[in-house]
PDB file of N, H, CA, C and O in Angstrom:
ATOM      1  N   UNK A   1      18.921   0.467 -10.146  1.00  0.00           N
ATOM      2  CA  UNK A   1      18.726   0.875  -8.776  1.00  0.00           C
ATOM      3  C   UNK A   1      17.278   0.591  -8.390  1.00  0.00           C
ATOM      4  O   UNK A   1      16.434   1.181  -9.065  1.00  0.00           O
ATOM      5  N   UNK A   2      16.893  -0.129  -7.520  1.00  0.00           N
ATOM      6  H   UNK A   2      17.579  -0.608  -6.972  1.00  0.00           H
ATOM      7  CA  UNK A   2      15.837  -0.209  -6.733  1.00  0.00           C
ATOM      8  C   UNK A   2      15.559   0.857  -6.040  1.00  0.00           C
ATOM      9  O   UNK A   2      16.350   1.586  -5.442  1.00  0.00           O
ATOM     10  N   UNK A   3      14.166   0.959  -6.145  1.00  0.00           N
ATOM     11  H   UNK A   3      13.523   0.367  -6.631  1.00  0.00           H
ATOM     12  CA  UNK A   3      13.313   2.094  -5.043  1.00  0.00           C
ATOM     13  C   UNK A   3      12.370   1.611  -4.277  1.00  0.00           C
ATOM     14  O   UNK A   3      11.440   0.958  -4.750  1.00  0.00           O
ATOM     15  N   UNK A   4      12.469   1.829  -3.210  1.00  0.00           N
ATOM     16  H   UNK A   4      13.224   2.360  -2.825  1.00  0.00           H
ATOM     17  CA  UNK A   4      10.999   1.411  -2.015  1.00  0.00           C
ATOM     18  C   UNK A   4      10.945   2.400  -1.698  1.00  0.00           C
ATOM     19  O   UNK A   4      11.870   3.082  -1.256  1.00  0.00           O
ATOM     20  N   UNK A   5       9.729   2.730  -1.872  1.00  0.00           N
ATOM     21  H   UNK A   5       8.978   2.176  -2.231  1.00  0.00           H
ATOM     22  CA  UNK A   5       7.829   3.374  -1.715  1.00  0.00           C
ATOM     23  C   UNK A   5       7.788   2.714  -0.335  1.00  0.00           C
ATOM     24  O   UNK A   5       8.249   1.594  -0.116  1.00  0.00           O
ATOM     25  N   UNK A   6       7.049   3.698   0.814  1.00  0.00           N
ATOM     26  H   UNK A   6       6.674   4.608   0.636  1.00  0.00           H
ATOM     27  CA  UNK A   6       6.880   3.239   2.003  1.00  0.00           C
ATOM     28  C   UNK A   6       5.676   3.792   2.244  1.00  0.00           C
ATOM     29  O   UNK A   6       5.606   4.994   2.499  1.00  0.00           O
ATOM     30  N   UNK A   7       4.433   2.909   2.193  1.00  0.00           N
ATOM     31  H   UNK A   7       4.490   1.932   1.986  1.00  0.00           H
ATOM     32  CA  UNK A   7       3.207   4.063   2.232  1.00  0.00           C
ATOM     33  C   UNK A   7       2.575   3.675   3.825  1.00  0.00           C
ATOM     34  O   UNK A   7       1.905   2.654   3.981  1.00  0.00           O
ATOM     35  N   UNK A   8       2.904   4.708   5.077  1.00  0.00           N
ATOM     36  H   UNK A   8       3.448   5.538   4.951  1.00  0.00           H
ATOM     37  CA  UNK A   8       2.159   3.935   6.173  1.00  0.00           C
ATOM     38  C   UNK A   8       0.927   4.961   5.704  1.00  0.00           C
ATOM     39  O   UNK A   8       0.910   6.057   5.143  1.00  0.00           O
ATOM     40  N   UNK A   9      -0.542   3.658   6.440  1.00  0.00           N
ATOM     41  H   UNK A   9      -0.528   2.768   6.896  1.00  0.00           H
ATOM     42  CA  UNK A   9      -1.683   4.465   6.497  1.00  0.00           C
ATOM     43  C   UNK A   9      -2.435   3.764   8.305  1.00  0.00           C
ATOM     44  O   UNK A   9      -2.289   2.868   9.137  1.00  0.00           O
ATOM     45  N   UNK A  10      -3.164   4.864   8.016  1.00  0.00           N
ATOM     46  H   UNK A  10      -3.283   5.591   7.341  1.00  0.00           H
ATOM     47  CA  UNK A  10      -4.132   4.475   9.037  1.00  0.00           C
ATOM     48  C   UNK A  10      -5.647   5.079   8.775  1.00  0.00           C
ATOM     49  O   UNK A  10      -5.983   6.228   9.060  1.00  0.00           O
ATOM     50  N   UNK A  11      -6.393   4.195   8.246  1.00  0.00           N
ATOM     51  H   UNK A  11      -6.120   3.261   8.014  1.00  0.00           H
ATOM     52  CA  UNK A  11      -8.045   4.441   8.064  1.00  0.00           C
ATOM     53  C   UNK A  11      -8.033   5.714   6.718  1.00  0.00           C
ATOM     54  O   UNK A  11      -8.405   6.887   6.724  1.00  0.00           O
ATOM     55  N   UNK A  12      -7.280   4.638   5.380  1.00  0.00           N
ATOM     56  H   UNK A  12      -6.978   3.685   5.375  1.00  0.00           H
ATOM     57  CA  UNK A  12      -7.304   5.574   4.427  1.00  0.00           C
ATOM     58  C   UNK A  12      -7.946   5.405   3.300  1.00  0.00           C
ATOM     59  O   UNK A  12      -7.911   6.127   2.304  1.00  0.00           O
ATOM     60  N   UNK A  13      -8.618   4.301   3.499  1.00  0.00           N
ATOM     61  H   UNK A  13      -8.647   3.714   4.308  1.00  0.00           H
ATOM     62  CA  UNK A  13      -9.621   3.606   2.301  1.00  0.00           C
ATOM     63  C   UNK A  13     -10.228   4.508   1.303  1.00  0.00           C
ATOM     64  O   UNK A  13     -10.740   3.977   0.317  1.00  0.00           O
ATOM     65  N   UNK A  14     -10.247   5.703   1.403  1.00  0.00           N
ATOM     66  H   UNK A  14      -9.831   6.135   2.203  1.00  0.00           H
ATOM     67  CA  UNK A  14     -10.720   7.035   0.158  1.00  0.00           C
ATOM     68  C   UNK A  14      -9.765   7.734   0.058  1.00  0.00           C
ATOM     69  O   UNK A  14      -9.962   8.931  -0.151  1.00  0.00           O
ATOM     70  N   UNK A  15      -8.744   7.355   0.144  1.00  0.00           N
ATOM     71  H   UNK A  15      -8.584   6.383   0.314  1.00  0.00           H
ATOM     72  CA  UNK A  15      -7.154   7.810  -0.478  1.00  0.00           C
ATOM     73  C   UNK A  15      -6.385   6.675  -0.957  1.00  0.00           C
ATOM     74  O   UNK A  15      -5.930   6.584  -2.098  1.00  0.00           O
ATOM     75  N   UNK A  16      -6.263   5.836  -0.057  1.00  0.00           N
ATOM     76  H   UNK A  16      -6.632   5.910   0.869  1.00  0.00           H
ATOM     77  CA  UNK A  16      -5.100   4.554  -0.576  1.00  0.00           C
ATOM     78  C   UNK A  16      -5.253   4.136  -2.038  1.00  0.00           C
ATOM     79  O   UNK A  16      -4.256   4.444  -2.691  1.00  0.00           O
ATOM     80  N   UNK A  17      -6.112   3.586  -2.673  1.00  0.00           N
ATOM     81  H   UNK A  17      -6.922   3.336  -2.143  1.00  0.00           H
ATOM     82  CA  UNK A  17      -6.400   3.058  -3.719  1.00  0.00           C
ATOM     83  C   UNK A  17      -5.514   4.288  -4.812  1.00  0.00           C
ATOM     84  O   UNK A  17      -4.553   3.905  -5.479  1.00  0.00           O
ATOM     85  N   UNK A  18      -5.861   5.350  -4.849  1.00  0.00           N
ATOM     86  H   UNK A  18      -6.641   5.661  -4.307  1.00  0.00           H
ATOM     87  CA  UNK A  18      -5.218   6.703  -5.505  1.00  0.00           C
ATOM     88  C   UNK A  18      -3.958   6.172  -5.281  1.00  0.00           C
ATOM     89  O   UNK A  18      -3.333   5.415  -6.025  1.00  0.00           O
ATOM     90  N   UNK A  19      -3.548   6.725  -3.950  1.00  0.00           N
ATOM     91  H   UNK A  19      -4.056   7.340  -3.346  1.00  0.00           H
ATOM     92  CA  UNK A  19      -2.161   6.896  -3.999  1.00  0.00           C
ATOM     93  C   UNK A  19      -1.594   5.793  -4.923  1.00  0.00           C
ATOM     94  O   UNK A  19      -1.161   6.103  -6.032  1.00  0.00           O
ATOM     95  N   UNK A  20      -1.589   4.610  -4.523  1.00  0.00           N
ATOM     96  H   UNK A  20      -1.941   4.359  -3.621  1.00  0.00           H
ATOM     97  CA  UNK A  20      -1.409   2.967  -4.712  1.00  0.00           C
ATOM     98  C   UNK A  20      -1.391   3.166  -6.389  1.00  0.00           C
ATOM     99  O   UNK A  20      -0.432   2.680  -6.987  1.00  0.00           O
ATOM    100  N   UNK A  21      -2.464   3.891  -7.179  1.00  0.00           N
ATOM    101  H   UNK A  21      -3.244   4.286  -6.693  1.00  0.00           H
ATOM    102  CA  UNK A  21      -2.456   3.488  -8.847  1.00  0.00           C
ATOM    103  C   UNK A  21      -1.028   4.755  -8.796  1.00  0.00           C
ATOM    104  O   UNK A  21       0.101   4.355  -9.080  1.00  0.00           O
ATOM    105  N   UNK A  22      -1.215   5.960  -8.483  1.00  0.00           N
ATOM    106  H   UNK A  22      -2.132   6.284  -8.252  1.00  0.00           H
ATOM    107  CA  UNK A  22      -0.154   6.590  -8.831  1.00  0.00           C
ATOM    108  C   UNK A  22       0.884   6.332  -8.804  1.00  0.00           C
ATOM    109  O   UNK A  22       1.705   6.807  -9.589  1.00  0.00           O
ATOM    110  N   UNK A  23       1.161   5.491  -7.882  1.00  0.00           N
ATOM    111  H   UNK A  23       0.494   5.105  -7.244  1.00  0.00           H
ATOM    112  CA  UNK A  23       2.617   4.933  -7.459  1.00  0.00           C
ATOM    113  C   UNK A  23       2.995   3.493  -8.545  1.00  0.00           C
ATOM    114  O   UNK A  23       4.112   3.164  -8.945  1.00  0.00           O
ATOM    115  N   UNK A  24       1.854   2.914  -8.791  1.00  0.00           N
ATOM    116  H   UNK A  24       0.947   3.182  -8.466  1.00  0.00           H
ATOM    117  CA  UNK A  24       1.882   1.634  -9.960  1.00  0.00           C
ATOM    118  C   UNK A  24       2.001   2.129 -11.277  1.00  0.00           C
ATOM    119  O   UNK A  24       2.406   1.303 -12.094  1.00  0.00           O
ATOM    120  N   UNK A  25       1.659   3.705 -11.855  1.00  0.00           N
ATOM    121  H   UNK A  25       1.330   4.376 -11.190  1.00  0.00           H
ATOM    122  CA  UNK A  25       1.989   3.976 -12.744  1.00  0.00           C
ATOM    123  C   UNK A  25       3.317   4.872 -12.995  1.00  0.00           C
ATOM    124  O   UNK A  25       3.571   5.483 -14.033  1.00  0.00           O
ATOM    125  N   UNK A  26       4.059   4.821 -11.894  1.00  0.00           N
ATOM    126  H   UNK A  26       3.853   4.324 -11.051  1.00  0.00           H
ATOM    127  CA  UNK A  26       5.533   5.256 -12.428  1.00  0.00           C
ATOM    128  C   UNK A  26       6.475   4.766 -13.563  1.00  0.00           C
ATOM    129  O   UNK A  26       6.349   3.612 -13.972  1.00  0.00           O
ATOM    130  N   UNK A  27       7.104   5.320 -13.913  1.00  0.00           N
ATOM    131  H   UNK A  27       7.207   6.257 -13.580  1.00  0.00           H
ATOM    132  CA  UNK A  27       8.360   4.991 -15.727  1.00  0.00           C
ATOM    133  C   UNK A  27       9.141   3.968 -14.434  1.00  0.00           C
ATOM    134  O   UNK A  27       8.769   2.795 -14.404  1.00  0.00           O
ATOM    135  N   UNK A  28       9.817   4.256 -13.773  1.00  0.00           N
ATOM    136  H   UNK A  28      10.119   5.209 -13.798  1.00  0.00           H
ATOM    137  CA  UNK A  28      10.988   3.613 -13.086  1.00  0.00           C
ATOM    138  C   UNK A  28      10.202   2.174 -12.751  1.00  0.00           C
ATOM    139  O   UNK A  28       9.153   2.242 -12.110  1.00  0.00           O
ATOM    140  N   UNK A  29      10.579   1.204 -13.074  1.00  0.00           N
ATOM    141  H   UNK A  29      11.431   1.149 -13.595  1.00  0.00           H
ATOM    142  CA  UNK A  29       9.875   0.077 -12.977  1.00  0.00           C
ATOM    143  C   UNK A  29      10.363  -0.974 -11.851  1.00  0.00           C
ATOM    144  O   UNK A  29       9.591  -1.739 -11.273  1.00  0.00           O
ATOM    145  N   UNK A  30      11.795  -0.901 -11.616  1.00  0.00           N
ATOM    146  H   UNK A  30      12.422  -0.279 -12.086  1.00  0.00           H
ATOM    147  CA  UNK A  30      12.385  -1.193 -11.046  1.00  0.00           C
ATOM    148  C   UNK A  30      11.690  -0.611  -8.699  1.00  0.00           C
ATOM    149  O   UNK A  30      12.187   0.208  -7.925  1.00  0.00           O
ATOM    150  N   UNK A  31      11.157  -1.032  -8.620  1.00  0.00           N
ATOM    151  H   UNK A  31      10.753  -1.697  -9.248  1.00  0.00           H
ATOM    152  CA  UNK A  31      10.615  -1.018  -7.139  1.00  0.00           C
ATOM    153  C   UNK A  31       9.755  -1.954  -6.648  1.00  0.00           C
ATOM    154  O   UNK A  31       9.278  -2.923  -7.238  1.00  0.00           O
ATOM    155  N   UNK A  32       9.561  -1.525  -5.311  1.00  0.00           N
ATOM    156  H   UNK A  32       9.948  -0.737  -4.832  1.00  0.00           H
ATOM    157  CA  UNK A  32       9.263  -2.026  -4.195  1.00  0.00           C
ATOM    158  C   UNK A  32       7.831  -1.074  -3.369  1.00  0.00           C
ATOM    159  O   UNK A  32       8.029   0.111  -3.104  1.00  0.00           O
ATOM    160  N   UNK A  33       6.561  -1.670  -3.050  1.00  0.00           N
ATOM    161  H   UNK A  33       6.399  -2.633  -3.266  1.00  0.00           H
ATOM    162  CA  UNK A  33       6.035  -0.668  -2.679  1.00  0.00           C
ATOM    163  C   UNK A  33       5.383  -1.246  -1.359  1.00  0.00           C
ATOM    164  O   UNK A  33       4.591  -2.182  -1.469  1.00  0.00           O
ATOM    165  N   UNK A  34       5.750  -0.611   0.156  1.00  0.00           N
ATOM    166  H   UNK A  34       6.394   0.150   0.246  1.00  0.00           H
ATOM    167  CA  UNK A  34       5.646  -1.693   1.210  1.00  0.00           C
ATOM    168  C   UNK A  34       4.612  -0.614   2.122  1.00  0.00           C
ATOM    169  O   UNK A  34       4.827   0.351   2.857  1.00  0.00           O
ATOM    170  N   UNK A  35       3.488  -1.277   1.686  1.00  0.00           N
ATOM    171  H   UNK A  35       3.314  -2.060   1.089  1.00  0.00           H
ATOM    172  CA  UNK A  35       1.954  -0.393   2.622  1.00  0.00           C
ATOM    173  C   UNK A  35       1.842  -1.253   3.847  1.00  0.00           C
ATOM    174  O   UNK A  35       1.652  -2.463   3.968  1.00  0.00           O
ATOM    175  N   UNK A  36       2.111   0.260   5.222  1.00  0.00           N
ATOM    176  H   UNK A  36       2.266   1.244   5.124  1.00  0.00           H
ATOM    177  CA  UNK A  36       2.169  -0.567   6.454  1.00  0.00           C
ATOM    178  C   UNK A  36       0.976  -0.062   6.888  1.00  0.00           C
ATOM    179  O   UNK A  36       0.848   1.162   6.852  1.00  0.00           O
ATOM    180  N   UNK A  37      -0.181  -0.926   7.403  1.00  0.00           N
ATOM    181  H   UNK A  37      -0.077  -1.920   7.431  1.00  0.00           H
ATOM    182  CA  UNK A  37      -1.641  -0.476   7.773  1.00  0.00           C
ATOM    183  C   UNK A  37      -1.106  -0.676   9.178  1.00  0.00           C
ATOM    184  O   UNK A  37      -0.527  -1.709   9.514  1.00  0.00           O
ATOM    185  N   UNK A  38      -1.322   0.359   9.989  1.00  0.00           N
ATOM    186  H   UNK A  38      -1.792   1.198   9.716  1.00  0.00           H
ATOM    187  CA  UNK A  38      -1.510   0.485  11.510  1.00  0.00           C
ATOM    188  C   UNK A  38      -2.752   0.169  11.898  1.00  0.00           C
ATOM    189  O   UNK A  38      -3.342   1.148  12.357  1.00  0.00           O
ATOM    190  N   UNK A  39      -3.266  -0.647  11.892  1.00  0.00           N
ATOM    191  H   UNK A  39      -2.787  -1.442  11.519  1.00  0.00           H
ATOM    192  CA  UNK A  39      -4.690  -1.122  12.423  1.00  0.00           C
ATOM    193  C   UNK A  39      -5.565  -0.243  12.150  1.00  0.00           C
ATOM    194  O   UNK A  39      -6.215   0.207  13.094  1.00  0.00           O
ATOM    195  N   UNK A  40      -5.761   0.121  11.136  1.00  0.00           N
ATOM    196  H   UNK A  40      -5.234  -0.245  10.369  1.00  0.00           H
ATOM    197  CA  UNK A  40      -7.212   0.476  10.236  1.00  0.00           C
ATOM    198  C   UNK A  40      -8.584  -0.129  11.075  1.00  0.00           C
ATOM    199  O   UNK A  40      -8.639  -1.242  11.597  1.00  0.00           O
ATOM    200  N   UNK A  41      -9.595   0.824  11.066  1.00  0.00           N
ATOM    201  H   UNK A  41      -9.550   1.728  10.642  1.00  0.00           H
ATOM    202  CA  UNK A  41     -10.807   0.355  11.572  1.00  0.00           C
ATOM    203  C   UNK A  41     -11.459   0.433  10.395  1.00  0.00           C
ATOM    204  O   UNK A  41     -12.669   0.210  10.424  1.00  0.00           O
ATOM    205  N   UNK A  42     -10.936   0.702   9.345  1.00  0.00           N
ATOM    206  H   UNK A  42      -9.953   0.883   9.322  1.00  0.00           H
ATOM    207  CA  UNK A  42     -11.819   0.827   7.794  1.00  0.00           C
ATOM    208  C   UNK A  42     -11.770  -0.085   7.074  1.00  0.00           C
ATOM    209  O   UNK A  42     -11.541  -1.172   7.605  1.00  0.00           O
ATOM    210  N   UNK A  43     -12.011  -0.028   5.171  1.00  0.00           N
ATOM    211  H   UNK A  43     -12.198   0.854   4.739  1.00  0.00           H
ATOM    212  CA  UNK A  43     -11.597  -0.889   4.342  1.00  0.00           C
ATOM    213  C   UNK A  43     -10.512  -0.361   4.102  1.00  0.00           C
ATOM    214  O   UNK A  43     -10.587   0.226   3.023  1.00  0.00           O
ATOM    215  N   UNK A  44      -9.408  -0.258   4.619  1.00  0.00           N
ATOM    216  H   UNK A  44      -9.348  -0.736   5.495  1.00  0.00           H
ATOM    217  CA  UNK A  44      -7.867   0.196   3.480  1.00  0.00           C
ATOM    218  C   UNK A  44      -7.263  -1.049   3.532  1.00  0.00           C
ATOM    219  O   UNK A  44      -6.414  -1.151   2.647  1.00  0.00           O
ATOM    220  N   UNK A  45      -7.374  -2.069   4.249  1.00  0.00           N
ATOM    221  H   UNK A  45      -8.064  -1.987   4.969  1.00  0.00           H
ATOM    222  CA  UNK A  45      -7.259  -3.268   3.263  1.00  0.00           C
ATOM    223  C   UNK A  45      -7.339  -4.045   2.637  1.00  0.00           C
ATOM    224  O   UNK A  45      -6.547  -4.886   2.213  1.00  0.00           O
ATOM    225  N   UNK A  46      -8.966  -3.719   2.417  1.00  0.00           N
ATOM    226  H   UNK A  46      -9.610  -3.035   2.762  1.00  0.00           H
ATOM    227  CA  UNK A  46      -9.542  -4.049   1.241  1.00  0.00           C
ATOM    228  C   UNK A  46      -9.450  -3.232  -0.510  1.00  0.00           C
ATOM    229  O   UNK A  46      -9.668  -3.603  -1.664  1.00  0.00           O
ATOM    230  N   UNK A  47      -8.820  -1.458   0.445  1.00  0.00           N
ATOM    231  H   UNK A  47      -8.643  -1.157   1.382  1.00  0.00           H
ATOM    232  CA  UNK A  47      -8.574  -1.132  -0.781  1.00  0.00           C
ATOM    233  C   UNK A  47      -6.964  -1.243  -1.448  1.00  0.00           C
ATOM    234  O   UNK A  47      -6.473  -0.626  -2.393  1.00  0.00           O
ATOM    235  N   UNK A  48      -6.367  -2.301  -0.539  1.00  0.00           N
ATOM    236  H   UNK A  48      -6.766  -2.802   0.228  1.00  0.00           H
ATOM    237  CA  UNK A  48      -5.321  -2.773  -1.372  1.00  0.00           C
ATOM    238  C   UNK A  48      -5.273  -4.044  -2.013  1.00  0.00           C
ATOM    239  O   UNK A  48      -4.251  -4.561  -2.464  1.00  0.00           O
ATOM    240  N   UNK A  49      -6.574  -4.590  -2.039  1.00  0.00           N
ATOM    241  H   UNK A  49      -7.405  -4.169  -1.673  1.00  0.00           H
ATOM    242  CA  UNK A  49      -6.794  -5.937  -2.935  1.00  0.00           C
ATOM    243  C   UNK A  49      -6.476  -5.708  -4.319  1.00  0.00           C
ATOM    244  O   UNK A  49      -6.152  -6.672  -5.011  1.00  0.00           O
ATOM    245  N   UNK A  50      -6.522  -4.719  -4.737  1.00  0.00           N
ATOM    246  H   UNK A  50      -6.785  -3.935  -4.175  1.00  0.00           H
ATOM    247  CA  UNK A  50      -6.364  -4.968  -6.110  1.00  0.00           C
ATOM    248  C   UNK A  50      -5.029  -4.462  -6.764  1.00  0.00           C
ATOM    249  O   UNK A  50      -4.847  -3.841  -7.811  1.00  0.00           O
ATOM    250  N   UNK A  51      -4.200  -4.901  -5.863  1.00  0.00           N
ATOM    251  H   UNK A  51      -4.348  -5.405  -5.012  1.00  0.00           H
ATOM    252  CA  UNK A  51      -2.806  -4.538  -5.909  1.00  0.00           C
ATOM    253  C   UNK A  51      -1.913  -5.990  -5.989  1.00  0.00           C
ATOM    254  O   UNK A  51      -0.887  -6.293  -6.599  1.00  0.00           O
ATOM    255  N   UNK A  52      -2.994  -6.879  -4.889  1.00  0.00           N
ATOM    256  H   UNK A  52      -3.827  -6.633  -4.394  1.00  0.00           H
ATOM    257  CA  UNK A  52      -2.067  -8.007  -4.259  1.00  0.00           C
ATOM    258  C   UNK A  52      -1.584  -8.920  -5.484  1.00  0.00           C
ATOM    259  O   UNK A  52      -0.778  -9.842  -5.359  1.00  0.00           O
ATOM    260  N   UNK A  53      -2.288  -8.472  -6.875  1.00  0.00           N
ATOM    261  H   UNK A  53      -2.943  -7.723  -6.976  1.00  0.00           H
ATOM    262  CA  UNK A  53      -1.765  -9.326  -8.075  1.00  0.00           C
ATOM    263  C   UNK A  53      -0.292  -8.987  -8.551  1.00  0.00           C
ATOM    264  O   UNK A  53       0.463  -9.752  -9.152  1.00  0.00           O
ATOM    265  N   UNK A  54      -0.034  -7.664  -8.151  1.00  0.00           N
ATOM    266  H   UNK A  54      -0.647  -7.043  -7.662  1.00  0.00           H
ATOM    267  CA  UNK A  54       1.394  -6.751  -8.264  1.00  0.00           C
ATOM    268  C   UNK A  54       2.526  -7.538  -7.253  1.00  0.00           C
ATOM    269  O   UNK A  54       2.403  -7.625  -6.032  1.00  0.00           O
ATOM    270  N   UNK A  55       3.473  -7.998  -7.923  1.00  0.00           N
ATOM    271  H   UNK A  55       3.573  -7.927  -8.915  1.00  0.00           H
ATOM    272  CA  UNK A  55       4.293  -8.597  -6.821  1.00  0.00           C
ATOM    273  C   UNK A  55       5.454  -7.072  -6.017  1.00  0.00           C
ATOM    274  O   UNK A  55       5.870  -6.827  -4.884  1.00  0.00           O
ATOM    275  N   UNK A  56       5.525  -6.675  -6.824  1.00  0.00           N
ATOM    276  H   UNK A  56       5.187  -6.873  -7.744  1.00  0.00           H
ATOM    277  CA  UNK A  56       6.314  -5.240  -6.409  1.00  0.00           C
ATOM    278  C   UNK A  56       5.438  -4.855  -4.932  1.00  0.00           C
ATOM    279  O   UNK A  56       6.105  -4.620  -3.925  1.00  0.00           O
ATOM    280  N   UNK A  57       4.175  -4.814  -4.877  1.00  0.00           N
ATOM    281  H   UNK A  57       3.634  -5.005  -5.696  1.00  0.00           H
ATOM    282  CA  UNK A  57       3.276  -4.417  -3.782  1.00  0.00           C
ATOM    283  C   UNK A  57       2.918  -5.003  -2.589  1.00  0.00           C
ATOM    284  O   UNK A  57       1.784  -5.481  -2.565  1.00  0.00           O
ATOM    285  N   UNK A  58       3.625  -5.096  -1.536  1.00  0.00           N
ATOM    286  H   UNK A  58       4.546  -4.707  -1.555  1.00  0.00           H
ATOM    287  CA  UNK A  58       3.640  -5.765   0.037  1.00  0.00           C
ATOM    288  C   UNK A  58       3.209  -5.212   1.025  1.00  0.00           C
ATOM    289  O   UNK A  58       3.743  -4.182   1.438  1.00  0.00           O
ATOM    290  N   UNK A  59       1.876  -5.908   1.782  1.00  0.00           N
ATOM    291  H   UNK A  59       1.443  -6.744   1.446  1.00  0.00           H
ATOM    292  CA  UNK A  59       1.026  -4.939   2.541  1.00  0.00           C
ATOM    293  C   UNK A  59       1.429  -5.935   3.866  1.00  0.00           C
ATOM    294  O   UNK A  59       1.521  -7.163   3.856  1.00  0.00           O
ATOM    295  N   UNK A  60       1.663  -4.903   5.131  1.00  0.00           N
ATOM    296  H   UNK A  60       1.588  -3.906   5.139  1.00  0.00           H
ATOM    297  CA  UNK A  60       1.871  -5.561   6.333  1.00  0.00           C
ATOM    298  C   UNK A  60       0.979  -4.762   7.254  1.00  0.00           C
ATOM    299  O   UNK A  60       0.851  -3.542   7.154  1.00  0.00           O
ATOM    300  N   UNK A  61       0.110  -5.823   8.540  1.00  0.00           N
ATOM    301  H   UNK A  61       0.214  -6.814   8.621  1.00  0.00           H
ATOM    302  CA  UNK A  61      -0.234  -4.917   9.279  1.00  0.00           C
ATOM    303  C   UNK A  61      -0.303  -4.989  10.852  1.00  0.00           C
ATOM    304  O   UNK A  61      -0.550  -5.972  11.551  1.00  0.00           O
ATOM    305  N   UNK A  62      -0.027  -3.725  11.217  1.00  0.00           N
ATOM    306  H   UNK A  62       0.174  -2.927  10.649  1.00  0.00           H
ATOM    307  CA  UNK A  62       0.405  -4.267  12.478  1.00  0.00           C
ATOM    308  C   UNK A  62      -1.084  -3.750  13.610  1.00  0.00           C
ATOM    309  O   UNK A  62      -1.696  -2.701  13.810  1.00  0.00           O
ATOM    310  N   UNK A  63      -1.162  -5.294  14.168  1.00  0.00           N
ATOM    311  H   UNK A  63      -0.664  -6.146  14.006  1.00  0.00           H
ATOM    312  CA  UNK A  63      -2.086  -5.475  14.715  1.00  0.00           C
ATOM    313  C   UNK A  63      -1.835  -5.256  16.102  1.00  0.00           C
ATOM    314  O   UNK A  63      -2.598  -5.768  16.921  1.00  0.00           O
ATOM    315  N   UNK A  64      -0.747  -4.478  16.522  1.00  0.00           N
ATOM    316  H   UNK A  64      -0.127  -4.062  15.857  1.00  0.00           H
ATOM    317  CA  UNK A  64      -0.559  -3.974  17.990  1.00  0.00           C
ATOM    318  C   UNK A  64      -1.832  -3.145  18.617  1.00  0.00           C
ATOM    319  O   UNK A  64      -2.576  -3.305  19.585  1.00  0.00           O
ATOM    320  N   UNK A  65      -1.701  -2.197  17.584  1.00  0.00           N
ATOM    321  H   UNK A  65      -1.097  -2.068  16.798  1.00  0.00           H
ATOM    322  CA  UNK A  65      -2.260  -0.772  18.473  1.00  0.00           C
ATOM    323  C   UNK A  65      -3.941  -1.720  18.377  1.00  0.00           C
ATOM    324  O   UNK A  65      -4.503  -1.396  19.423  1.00  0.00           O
ATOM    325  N   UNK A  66      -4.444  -2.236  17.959  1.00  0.00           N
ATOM    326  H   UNK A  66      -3.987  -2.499  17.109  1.00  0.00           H
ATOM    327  CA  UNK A  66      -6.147  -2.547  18.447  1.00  0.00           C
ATOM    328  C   UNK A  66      -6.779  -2.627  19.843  1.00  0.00           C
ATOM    329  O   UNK A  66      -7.983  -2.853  19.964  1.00  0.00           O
TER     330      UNK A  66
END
């Protein structure tokens, strides 16, 4: 069974990185983890660079609200 993780953030760059390892160190290996940045004025997508080597980990962002 597949699981998707749905992490929306907005301007979470001193949380995301946390959440993001906690969620990479789960037993269930089998997932999907899809971080939707609502137009961040911060680094939170910089603090998902070190994820983008994780193929399980898909960052989208929506550049509406700016």
């Amino acid at each position: 069974m597949k699981v998707t993780v749905i992490v929306p953030c907005f301007n979470a760059e001193t949380t995301l990185q946390k959440c993001l390892s906690s969620i990479q160190r789960q037993t269930h290996s089998n997932i999907e983890v899809i971080v939707i940045d609502d137009s961040s004025t911060d680094q939170s997508r910089g603090a998902f660079e070190m994820f983008e080597s994780d193929l399980r980990f898909k960052l989208y962002v929506n550049e509406i609200n700016k």
